[in-house]
N, C-alpha and C positions, 0 to 999 in steps of 0.2 A: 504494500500500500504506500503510496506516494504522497508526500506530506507536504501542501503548501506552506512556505515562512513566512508569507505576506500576512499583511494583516488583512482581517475582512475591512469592507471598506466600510465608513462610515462609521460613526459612533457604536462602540461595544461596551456593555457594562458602566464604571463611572468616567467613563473619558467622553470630552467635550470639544469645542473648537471655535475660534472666531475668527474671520476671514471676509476679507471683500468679494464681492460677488466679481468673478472676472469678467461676466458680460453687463456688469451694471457698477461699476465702480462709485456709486451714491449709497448700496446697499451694504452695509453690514451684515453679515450670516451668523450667527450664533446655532451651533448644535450639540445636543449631548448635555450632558451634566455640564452647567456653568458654575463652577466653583473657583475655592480663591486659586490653586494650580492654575485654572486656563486663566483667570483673569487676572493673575500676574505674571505671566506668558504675554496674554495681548497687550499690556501697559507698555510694554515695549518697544508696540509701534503706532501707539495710540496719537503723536504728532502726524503720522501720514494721512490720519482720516478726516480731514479738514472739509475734505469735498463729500464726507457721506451726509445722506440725509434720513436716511431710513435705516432702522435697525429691525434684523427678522429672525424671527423668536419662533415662528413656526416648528422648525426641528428640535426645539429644548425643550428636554424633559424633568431638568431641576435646576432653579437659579438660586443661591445663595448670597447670601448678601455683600459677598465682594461681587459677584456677578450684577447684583443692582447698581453698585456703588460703579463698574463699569459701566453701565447705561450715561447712569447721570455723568459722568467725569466727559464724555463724549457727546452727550446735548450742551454741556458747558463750551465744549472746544466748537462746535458749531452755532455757537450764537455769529449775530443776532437769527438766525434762520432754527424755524421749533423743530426739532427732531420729533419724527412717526416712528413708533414701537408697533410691530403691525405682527399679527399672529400668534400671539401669546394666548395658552390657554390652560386649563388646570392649576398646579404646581404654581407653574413661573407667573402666569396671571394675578393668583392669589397676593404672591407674594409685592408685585410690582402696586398692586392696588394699596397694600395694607402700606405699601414704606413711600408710596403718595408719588408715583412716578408723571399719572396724570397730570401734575401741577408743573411739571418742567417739561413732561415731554406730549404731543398727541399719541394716547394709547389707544390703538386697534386693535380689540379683540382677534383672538384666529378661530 
């Protein structure tokens, strides 16, 4: 039996990711468990994303609250223009509602 080393692709288990969308460079991707690991991963290159406008939540499945605390740090860096949170639902919804994400950024439900 022949044994792939690759990883499957896409989110497995608690692993996450945030990344620009390569055919939309305004969108932010967020997938996976958003915890403090990916979200002090992304702060990294969090001066490149000056041109996003959108951040999408659709593929995460738990946001933590350095993952919120990534949301806002990057509606901050795009001022004066409101960043859309678009997709969020269950878990990450809950969470963005209760730590008042609404008030800094436009949230769309997914």
């Amino acid at each position: 039996m022949h044994h792939d080393p690759r990883p499957p692709e896409g989110p497995v288990g608690p692993y996450g990711s945030v990344s620009m969308s390569p055919e939309r460079p305004e969108v932010l991707v967020m997938t996976g468990e958003v915890d403090v690991a990916v979200s002090d991963e992304a702060l990294a290159e969090l001066s490149t994303w000056t041109g996003v406008r959108v951040v999408d939540l659709s593929a995460v499945t738990f946001l933590d609250s350095s993952g919120m605390r990534l949301v806002a740090q990057v509606a901050r860096l795009v001022r004066p223009h409101r960043l859309r949170v678009v997709g969020a639902s269950k878990q990450p919804l809950t969470a963005l509602k209760l730590f008042g994400a609404d008030r800094i950024t436009d949230l769309v439900e997914g």
